[in-house]
N, C-alpha and C positions, 0 to 999 in steps of 0.2 A: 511494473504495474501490468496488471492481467485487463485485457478487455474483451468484453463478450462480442460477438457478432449481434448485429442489430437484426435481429427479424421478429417478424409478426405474425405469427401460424397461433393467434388465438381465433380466430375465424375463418376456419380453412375450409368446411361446410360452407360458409356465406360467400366465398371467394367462390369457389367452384360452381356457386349458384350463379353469380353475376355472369360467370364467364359462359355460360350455358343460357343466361337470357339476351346477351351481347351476340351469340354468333347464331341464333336459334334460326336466322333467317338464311346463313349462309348454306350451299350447296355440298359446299367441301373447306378442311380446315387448313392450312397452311398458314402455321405459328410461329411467327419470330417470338420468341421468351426472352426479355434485356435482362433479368433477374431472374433466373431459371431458379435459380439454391437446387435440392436435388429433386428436382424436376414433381412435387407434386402436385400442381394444380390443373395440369393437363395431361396427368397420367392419365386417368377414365373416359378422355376424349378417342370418339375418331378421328387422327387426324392423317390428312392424304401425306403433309409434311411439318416437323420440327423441328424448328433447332433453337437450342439454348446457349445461352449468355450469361455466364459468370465469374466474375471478380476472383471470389476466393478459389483456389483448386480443390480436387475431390470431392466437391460438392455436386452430384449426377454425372451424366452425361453432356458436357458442354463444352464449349470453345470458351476455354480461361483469356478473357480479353475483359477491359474498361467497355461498360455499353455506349460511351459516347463514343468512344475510338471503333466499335465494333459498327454500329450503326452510317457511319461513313465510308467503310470499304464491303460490307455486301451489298447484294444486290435485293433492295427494299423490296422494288417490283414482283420477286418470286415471292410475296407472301401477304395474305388478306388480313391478317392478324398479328397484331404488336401488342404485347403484354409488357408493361410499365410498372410492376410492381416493387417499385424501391423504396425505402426507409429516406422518408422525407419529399420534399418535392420534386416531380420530376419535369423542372420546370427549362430547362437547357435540352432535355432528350424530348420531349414535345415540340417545343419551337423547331429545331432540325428536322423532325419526321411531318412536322405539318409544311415546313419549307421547301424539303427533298420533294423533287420532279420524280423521283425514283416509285413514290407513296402512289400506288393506284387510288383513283377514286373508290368509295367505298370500304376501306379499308377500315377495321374495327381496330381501334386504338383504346385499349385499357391502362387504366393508372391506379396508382395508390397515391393521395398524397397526405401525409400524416405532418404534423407539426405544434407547437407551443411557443407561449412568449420566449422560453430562453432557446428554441431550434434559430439558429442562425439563418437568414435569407440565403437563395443559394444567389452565389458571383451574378450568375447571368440575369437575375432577378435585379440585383443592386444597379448593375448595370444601367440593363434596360428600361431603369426607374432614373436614375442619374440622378442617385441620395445618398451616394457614396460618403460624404461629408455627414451629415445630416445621419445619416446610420451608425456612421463612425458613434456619435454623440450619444444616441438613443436608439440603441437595438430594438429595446423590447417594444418600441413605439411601433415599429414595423413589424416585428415578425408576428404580431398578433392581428396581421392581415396577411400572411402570406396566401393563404387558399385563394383569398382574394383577388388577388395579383395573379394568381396561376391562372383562374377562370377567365380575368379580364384577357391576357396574355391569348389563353384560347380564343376568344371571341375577336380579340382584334388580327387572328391570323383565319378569319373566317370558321368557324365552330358556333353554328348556329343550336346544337342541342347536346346537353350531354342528360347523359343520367346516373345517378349514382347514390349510395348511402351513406350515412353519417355515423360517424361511433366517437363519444366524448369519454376518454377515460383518463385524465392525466394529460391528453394530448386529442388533438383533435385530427379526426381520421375519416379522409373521405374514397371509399371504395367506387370506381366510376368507370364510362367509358361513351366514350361516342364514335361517330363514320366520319372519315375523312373525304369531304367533296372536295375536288379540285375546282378551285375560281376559276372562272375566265380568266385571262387575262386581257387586259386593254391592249387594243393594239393600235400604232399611232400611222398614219398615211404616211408615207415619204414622199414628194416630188422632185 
C-alpha cells in the first residue's frame, strides 16, 4: 500500500503572510522550523538564523530528527521563533515548548492545527484529558473538539492571546500563532 505524505501547501501565500504579521515586530529572526518539509515558508525571510526540522529525509536543508525528540536536546534559548506547522495537532510540541525554561519570553510560537471527526486525538491529548476509556468507546465524540482542547491546553499553560485563521474544507484548519511570556513563578519562604 502506497501512502502519500501528508502536507498542506494549499496556502502557502496565507502561510507566509501570517508568518510576516507574527514576527513583524521582531528586530532579527532566529527560526527554529519543527516541520521544515523543504524549507519554503521562510525562504523570502531575513533571517540572522535557521534551522530546520524534519522527519522525512531529502526534504531541504534540515536535521532528519522526530520534532519532539529534536525539540529536547537543542538549545530553545538560541531562537525567537518556533514554527509548528504539522499535519494535525501540535498538541504534545506546545505543551513542552511552553514548559521548557529553555523558551525566552517573547518568543513567537506558530502552529498549524488541522483536524476532523475521524483525526484521532493525539496521546498527549487523551492523556491529559484522562478519557482514555471513554474515547476508547466514542472517538468521534472527541475528536470533533480537538482544537478545542489544544486552545484550552494553551491557555491553562498561560497563553493569554493567540491569533490566527480559519479554513473549513473537509477538515478544519486553524493557521495561528502567539508570544510566549514567561509566568512568574510563586515562590514559597522557607524557615
Amino acid at each position: 500500500m502506497q501512502r502519500a505524505t501528508k502536507t498542506d501547501n494549499k496556502s502557502v501565500a496565507n502561510k507566509v503572510f501570517l508568518r510576516r504579521k507574527a514576527t513583524e515586530r521582531l528586530s532579527s529572526l532566529r527560526v527554529l522550523d519543527l516541520f521544515a518539509g523543504n524549507n519554503v515558508l521562510w525562504r523570502n525571510f531575513d533571517k540572522e538564523r535557521y534551522f530546520g526540522v524534519e522527519l522525512v529525509p531529502d526534504k531541504g536543508i534540515n536535521l532528519n530528527a522526530d520534532a519532539k525528540q529534536a525539540i529536547e536536546s537543542l538549545d530553545l534559548s538560541a531562537f525567537n521563533v518556533i514554527d509548528c506547522d504539522c499535519y494535525g495537532i501540535p498538541f504534545e510540541i506546545c505543551r513542552k515548548l511552553l514548559e521548557s525554561k529553555q523558551v525566552k519570553s517573547g518568543t513567537v510560537i506558530l502552529y498549524t492545527a488541522i483536524t476532523n471527526i475521524f483525526t484521532q486525538l493525539p496521546k498527549e491529548c487523551i492523556n491529559t484529558l484522562e478519557i482514555g476509556e471513554m474515547y476508547r468507546q466514542a472517538p468521534s465524540l472527541f475528536n470533533a473538539n480537538a482544537i478545542t482542547y489544544f486552545y484550552d491546553m494553551l491557555a491553562n499553560l498561560g497563553v493569554e492571546e493567540v491569533r490566527y485563521y480559519e479554513v473549513i474544507d473537509g477538515y478544519t484548519k486553524h493557521y495561528g500563532y502567539f508570544t510566549h511570556h514567561v509566568r512568574e513563578r510563586s515562590r514559597t519562604n522557607k524557615r
